[in-house]
Each structure stands twice: as C-alpha cells, then as structure tokens.
C-alpha positions in Angstrom: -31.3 11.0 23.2 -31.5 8.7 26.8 -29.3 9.4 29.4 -28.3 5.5 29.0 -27.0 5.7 25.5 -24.9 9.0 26.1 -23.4 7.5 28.9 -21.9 4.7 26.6 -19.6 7.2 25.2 -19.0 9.6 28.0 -15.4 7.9 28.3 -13.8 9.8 26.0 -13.5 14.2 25.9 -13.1 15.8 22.7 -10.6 19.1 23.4 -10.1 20.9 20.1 -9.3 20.2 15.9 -8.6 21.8 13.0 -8.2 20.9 9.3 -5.4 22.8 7.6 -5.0 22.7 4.0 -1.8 24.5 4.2 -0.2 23.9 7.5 3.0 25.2 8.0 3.5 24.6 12.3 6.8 23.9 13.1 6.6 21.3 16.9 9.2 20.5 19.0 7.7 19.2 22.7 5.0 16.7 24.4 1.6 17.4 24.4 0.1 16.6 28.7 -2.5 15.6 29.6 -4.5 14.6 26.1 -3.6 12.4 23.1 -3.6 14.0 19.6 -4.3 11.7 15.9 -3.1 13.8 13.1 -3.6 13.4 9.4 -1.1 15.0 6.3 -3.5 13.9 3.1 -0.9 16.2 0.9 2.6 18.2 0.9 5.2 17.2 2.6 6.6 17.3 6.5 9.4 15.9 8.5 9.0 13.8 12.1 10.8 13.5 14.8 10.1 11.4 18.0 11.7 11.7 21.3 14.7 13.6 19.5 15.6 10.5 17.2 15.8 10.7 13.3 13.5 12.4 11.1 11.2 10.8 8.8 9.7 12.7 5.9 6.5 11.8 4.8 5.0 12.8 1.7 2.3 11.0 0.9 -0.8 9.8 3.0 -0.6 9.3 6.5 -1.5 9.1 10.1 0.6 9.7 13.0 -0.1 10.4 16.7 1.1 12.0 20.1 0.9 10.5 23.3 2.0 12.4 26.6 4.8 10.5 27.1 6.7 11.3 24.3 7.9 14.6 22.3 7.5 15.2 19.0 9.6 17.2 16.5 7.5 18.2 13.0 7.4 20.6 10.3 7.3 21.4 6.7 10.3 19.9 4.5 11.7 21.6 1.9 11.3 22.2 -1.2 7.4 21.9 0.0 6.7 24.4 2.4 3.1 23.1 4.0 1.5 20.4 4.0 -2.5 19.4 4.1 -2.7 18.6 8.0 -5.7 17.3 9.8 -5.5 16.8 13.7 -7.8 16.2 16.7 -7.0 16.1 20.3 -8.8 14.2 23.1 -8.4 12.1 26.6 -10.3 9.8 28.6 -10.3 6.0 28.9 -11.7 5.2 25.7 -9.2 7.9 24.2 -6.3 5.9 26.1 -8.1 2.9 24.6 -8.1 4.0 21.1 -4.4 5.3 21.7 -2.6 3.1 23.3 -4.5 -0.3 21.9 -5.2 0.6 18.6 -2.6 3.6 16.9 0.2 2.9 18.6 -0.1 -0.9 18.1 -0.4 -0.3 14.0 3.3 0.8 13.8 6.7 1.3 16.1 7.8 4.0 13.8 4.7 6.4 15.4 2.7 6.2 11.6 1.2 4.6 9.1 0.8 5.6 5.6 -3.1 5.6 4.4 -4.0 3.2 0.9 -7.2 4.9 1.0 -6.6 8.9 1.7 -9.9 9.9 0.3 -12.0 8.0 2.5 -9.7 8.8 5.2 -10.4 12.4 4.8 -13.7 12.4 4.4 -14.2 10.1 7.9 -11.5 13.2 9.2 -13.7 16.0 7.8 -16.8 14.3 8.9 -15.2 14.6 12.6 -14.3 17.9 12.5 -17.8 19.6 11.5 -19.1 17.9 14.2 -16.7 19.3 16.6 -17.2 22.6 15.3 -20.8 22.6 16.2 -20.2 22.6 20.0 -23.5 20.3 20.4 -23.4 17.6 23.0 -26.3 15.6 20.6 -23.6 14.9 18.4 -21.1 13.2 20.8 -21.8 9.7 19.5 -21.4 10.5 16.1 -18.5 12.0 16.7 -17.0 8.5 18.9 -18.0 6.4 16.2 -16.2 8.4 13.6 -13.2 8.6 15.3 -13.1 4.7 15.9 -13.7 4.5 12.3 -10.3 6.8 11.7 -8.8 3.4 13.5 -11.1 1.1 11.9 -9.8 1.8 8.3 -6.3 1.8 9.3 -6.8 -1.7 10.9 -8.3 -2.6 7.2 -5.9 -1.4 6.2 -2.9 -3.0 7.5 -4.6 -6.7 7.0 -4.8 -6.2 3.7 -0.9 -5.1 4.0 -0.4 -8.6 5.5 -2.8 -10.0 3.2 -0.7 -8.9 0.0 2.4 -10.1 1.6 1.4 -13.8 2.0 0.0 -13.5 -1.6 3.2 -12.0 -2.7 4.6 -15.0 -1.5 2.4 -17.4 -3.7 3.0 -15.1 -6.5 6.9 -15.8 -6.4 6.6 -19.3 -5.7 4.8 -19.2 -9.0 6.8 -17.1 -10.5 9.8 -19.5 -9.7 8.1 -22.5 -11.2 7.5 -21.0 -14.1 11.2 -19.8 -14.6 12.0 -23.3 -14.1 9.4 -25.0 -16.8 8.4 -22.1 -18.8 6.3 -24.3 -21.2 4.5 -26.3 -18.8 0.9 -25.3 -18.9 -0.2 -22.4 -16.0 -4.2 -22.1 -15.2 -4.0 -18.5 -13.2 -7.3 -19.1 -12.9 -7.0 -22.0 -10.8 -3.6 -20.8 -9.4 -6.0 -17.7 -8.4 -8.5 -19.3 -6.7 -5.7 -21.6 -4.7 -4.9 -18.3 -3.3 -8.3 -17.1 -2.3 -8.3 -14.0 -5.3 -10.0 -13.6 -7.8 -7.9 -13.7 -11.4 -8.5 -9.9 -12.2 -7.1 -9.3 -8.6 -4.4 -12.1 -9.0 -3.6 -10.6 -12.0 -3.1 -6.8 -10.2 -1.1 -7.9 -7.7 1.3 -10.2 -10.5 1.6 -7.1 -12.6 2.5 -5.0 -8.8 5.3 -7.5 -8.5 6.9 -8.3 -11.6 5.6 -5.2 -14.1 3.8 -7.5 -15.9 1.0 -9.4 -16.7 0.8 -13.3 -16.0 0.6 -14.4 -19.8 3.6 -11.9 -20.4 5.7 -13.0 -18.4 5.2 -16.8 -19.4 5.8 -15.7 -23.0 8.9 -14.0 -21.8 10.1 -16.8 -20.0 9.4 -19.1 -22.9 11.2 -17.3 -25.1 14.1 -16.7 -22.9 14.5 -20.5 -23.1 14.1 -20.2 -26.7 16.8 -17.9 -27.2 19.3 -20.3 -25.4 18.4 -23.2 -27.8 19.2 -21.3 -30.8 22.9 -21.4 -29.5 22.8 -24.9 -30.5 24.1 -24.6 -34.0 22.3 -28.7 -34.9 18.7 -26.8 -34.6 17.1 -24.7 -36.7 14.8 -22.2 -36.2 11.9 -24.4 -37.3 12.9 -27.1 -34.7 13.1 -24.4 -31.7 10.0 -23.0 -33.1 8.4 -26.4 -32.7 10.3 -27.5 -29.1 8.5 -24.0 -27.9 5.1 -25.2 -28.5 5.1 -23.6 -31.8 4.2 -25.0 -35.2 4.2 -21.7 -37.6 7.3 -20.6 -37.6 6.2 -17.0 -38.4 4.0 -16.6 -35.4 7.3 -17.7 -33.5 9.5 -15.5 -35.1 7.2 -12.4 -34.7 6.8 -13.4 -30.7 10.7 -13.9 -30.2 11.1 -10.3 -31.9 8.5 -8.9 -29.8 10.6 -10.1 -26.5 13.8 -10.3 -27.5 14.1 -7.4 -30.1 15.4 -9.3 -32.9 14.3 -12.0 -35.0 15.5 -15.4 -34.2 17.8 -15.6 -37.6 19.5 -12.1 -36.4 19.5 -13.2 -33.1 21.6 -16.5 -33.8 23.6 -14.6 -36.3 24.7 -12.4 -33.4 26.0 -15.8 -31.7 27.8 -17.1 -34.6 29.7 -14.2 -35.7 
C-alpha cells in the first residue's frame, strides 16, 4: 500500500485489546497516557467515575476512559462476569474520536447499544486485526474503530428521532381520547410523520401496549360505557350513537374491552 495512504491514518496508535467473554477485572484508577473504548455485550458490572455513584449496567453498552478521569468497575452481584470487549489507543485522531465523538454521546460516561450484534461483530472485527501485529492492516483497523462511533451516532439520532415521533404519537393519542369516533387514517397520520404505517404502528404499540385500531376501539367503548349510565338509552341507541347498527357485533366488542356485556354492565350501575 503507498506511503501516501498509510500516512492518512498514522494519527492514531493502537496499544493493546482483548475480548472477554467472562470478564471478571475489578478497576479502581485512571488509565495515562492512552484512551480506552470498552464494550459489556452480556452479564452484568457496576461503574464508577471519578469516585461518584455507581451505575450498573446490564444490558448493551459502551463506555470509555479518558486520562483525566478514574474509573471504578467490576462485576455486580448476583452475576459474577460479564462479556467485556476493550481496546486502548492514543494519538490525535484517538483524541479526536474520544473527546469529539464518545464523550460527546452521553455525560453519564455510556451509552447503551440498540444494535449489540452488529456492535460486536464491528468489535470482533477490530480485535483480529489487532492480534495479527501487521502494519497492512492499520486502515482497516481505523475505519473499524470509527465505525464503533459511527453506529453509536446512528444510534442516538434515531433515539432523538423516536422522541419527536413519540411526541406526534401522543398528540394523537390525545385527540383521539377526546373524539374517539371521529375517523383516524394512521396511514395518513403516518406519513405526516415521515414513517411508514408498519413502523408508525411499532412505535404506537412501544407507547401505549397497543395497536392503533385497539386503542380507538378501546376508547370508543370507554365512551360507550359512560352512555349506558343514562338510564333514557338503551342499549340499541348506544349501540347506534357508537357507529354501530347490529347491536350483537356491539355487544360482543364492549365485552371484549370491557369484560362484560353491555346489559351486565349497566345492571352493575343500577343496582
């Protein structure tokens, strides 16, 4: 390879890294000179930085070490190791990648991974390279290791993504609390929000543990139930005010939400 591409990615040293399926280290102290990315894929660890409150993580996630702070770290209980992948390196680009990128993801020191597979495999992918001690494989080995920041960037705009859709999704959620028999095109309402509807519909069910058409139902008959408080209507005529004309379908749909029929369930009002 030419002198002139190798020297693009001379700015960053690769020191050392090992993947530990169960690691069971126990850190208290800084590491000088060098910055260190670590991954836990499974187990379960505490973390401590600079002596402040521990977190315990266990599930997915990334944290890091940079020479000016001390770390405190170790296997929680009742787990007693944890999967643990870490590499350390320095140089500008490693103060780059470091300083610019990891530590800007999160104040806390980590981030949890949505996509720990292809996390580990981009980890893994690292590693090998670094265990074959040959200088040919340097660029690889940068590009992989900006990709171990690229997919936790992806990662947190989708994070901030969801949010903003989360928001949509109770603004809708709200309207149709308010007028649960209006009509509701998700599939409009979707597209509003730049989703498609089987990914509109995901993110619904994320948020209120249910689907879209469920919760309308729900909500319709909700409003149904109140009306059949009013001893002047009958079933029939609550049936029909909730978009209803057979008064069986009505009655098997209010059961289905409500848990009783709508003659049990007004009979429970009028005792």
């Amino acid at each position: 390879m030419s002198d002139m591409i190798m020297n693009y990615f001379d700015d960053i040293t690769f020191i050392s890294g090992q993947n530990l399926p169960e690691c069971k280290a126990v850190i208290d102290g800084r590491f000088q000179d060098m910055f260190n990315l670590q991954f836990i894929l499974s187990g379960r660890m505490y973390l401590g930085i600079d002596g402040d409150e521990k977190v315990i993580l266990d599930r997915p996630a990334v944290f890091w070490h940079h020479p000016k702070h001390s770390y405190q770290y170790g296997p929680a209980s009742p787990v007693k190791s944890w999967h643990h992948h870490w590499v350390t390196f320095r140089g500008p680009r490693g103060k780059l990648l470091m300083e610019q990128g990891f530590m800007k993801l999160s104040p806390k020191g980590f981030v949890y991974v949505s996509q720990p597979i292809a996390y580990e495999d981009t980890f893994k992918r690292l590693l090998e390279l670094l265990e074959k001690h040959d200088n040919n494989n340097h660029p690889e080995t940068v590009i992989l290791m900006e990709q171990l920041l690229s997919l936790l960037i992806t990662n947190k705009m989708e994070e901030v993504m969801d949010s903003m859709h989360e928001e949509a999704i109770d603004r809708t959620v709200s309207k149709i609390r308010t007028a649960p028999f209006a009509e509701y095109d998700f599939a409009m309402i979707s597209r509003s929000m730049g989703l498609s509807y089987s990914h509109f519909r995901r993110l619904f069910r994320m948020r209120m543990q249910t689907a879209p058409y469920d919760f309308i139902l729900n909500c319709r008959m909700q409003s149904a139930a109140k009306s059949l408080g009013d001893p002047s209507k009958q079933v029939k005529d609550v049936a029909m005010e909730s978009g209803f004309s057979d008064p069986a379908q009505f009655s098997k749909l209010f059961r289905s939400q409500i848990g009783l029929s709508p003659a049990n369930y007004r009979r429970t009002l009028f005792k």
